[in-house]
C-alpha positions as a Python dict, from the first residue, in 0.01 Angstrom:
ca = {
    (1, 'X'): (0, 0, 0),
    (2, 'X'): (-155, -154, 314),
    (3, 'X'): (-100, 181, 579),
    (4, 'X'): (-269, -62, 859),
    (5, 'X'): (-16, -322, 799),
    (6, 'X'): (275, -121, 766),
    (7, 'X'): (172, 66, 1161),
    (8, 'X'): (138, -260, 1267),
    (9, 'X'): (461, -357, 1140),
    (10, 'X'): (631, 8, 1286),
    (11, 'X'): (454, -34, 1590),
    (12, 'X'): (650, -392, 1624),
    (13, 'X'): (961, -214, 1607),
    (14, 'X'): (1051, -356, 1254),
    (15, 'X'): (1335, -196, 1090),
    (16, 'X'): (1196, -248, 734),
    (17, 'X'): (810, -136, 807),
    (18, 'X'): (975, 212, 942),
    (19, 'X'): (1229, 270, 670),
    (20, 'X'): (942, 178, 392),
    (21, 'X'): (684, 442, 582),
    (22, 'X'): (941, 716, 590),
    (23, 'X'): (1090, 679, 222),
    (24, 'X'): (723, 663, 102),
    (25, 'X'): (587, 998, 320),
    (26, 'X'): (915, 1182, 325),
    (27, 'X'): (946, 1357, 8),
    (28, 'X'): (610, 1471, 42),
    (29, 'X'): (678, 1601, 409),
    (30, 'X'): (980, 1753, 255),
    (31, 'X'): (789, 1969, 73),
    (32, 'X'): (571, 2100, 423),
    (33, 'X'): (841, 2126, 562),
    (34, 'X'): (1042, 2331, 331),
    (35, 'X'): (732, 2580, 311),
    (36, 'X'): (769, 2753, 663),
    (37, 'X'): (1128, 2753, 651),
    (38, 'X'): (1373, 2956, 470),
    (39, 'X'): (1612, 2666, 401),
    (40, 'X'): (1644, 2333, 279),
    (41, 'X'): (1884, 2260, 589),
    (42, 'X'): (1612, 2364, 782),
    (43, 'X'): (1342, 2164, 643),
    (44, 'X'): (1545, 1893, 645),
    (45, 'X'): (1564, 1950, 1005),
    (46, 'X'): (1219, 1991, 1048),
    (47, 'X'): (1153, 1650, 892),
    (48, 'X'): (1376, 1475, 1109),
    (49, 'X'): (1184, 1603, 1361),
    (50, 'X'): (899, 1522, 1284),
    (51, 'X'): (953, 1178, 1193),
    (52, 'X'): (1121, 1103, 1546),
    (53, 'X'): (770, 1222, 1644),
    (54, 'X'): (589, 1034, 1404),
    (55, 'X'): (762, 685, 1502),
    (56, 'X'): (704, 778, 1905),
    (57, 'X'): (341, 860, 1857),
    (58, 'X'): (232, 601, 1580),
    (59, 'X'): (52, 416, 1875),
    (60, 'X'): (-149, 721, 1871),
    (61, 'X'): (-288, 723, 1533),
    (62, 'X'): (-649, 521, 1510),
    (63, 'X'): (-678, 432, 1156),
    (64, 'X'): (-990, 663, 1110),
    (65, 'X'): (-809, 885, 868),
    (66, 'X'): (-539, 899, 579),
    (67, 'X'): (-204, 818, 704),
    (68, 'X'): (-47, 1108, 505),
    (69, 'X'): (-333, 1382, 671),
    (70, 'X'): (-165, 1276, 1012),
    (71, 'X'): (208, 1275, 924),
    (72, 'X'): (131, 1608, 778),
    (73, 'X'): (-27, 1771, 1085),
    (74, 'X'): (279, 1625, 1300),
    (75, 'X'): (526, 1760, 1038),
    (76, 'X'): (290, 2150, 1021),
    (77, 'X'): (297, 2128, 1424),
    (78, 'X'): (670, 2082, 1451),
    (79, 'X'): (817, 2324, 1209),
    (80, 'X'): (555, 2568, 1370),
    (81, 'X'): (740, 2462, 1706),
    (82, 'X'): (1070, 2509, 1485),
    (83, 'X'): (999, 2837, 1415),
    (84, 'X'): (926, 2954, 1755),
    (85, 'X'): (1182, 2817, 1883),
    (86, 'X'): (1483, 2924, 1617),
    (87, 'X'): (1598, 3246, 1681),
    (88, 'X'): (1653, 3339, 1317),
    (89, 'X'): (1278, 3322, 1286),
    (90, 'X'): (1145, 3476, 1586),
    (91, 'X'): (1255, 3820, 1519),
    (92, 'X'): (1014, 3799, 1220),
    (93, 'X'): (710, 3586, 1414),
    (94, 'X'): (625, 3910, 1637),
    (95, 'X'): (285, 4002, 1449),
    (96, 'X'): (316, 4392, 1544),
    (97, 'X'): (243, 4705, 1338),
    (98, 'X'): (641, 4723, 1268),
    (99, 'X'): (643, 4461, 1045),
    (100, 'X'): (278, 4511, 862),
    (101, 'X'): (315, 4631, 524),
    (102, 'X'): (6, 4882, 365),
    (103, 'X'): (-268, 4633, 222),
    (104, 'X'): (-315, 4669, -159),
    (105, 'X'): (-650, 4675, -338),
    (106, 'X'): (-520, 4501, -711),
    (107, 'X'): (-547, 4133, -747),
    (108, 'X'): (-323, 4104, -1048),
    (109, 'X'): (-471, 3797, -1237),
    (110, 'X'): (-118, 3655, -1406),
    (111, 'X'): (-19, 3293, -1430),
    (112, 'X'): (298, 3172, -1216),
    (113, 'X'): (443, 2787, -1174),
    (114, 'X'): (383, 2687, -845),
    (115, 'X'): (743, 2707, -795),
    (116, 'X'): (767, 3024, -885),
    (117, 'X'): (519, 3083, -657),
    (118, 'X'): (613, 2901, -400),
    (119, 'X'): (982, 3075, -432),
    (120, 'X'): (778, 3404, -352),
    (121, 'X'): (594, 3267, -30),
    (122, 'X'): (935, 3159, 103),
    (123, 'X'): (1043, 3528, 52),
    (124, 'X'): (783, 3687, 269),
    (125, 'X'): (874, 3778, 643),
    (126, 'X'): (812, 3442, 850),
    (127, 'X'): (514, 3541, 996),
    (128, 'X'): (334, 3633, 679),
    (129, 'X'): (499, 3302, 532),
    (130, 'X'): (338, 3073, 827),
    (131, 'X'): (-8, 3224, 820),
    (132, 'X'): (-30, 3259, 459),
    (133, 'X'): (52, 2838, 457),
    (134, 'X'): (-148, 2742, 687),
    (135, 'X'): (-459, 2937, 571),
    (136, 'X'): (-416, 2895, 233),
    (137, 'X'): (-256, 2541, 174),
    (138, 'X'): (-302, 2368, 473),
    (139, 'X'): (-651, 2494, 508),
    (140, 'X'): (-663, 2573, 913),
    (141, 'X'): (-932, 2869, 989),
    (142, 'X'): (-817, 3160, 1147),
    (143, 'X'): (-966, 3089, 1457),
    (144, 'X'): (-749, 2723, 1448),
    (145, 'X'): (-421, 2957, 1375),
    (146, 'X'): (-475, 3197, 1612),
    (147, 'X'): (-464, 2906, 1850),
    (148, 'X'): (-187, 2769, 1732),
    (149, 'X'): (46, 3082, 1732),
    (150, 'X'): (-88, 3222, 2034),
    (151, 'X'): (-255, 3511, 1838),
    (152, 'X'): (-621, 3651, 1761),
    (153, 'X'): (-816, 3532, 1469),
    (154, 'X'): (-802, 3913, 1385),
    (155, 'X'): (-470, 3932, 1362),
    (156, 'X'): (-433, 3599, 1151),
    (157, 'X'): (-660, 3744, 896),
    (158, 'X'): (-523, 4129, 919),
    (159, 'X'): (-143, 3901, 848),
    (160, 'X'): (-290, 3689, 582),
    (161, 'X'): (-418, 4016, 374),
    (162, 'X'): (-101, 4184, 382),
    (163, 'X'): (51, 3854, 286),
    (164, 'X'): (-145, 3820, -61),
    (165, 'X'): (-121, 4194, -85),
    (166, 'X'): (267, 4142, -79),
    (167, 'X'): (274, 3895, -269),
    (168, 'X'): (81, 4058, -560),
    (169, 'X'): (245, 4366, -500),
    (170, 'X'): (564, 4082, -585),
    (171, 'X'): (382, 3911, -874),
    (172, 'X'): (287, 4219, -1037),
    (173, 'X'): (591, 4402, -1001),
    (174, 'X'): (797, 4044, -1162),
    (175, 'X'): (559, 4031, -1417),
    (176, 'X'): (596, 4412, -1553),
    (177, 'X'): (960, 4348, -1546),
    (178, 'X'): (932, 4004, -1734),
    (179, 'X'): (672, 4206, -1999),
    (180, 'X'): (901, 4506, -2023),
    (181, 'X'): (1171, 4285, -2140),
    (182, 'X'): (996, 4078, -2374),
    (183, 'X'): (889, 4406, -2522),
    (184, 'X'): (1235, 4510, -2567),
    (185, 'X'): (1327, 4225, -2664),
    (186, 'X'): (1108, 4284, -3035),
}
């Protein structure tokens, strides 16, 4: 697919070029979107969003990068925006002591399906969920999402512990459950 022709095409306003960009990113974008939310509703909300922004700021992307890496950072920076500004979520965005869980030394080593996975990250308290993302899949420092959540680069990192410690406190706990049956099950 020719990306630089099909801006140019968006950019002229033509129905065709803009339904063919969003039907080719969307399902993708979906998919970002759906991991800082706790709802399909509200990813698809999020991506609706986002592509309103994509299609008003397309002037603004220079062709000196993937396509995709752009949409995405459009589609991470709105459901961040999203999430701040949805009242369901910001109880759980306060990063205070309240909501920290104890940090846990085992690293159980056990083999998931990254939807099973992913099913888990969507369960952990908002704030955990959004740093966890964006330092682990998106790949922003902790210095980058401190900035972007209006928070220390300590505190990302302090979050984004207790996050994988929750999570493997999850993993392990699912797995002993799912090896106690098969056990019982002989």
């Amino acid at each position: 697919m020719d990306y630089y022709k099909l801006v140019r095409e968006c950019l002229a306003q033509k129905p065709a070029a803009q339904k063919q960009l969003y039907e080719h990113f969307s399902e993708t974008m979906l998919g970002v979107c759906y991991r800082y939310t706790k709802s399909f509703k509200d990813a698809e909300d999020v991506l609706q969003e986002g592509f309103v922004k994509v299609f008003r700021n397309l002037s603004q992307f220079k062709n000196e990068g993937e396509l995709g890496a752009w949409i995405r950072r459009i589609m991470v920076n709105t459901a961040l925006n999203f999430l701040k500004r949805n009242r369901k979520y910001q109880d759980e965005m306060f990063f205070t002591e309240e909501y920290m869980h104890p940090v846990a030394d085992d690293d159980p080593e056990i083999q998931l399906s990254s939807k099973e996975l992913a099913d888990l990250i969507r369960q952990l308290p908002s704030g955990y969920q959004t740093i966890f993302n964006l330092y682990a899949v998106e790949g922003y420092s902790h210095i980058e999402i401190g900035e972007m959540l209006g928070i220390s680069d300590g505190t990302s990192r302090s979050q984004y512990a207790r996050a994988r410690a929750l999570l493997a406190t999850w993993i392990k706990k699912n797995f002993s459950e799912v090896k106690s049956r098969s056990y019982a099950g002989k």
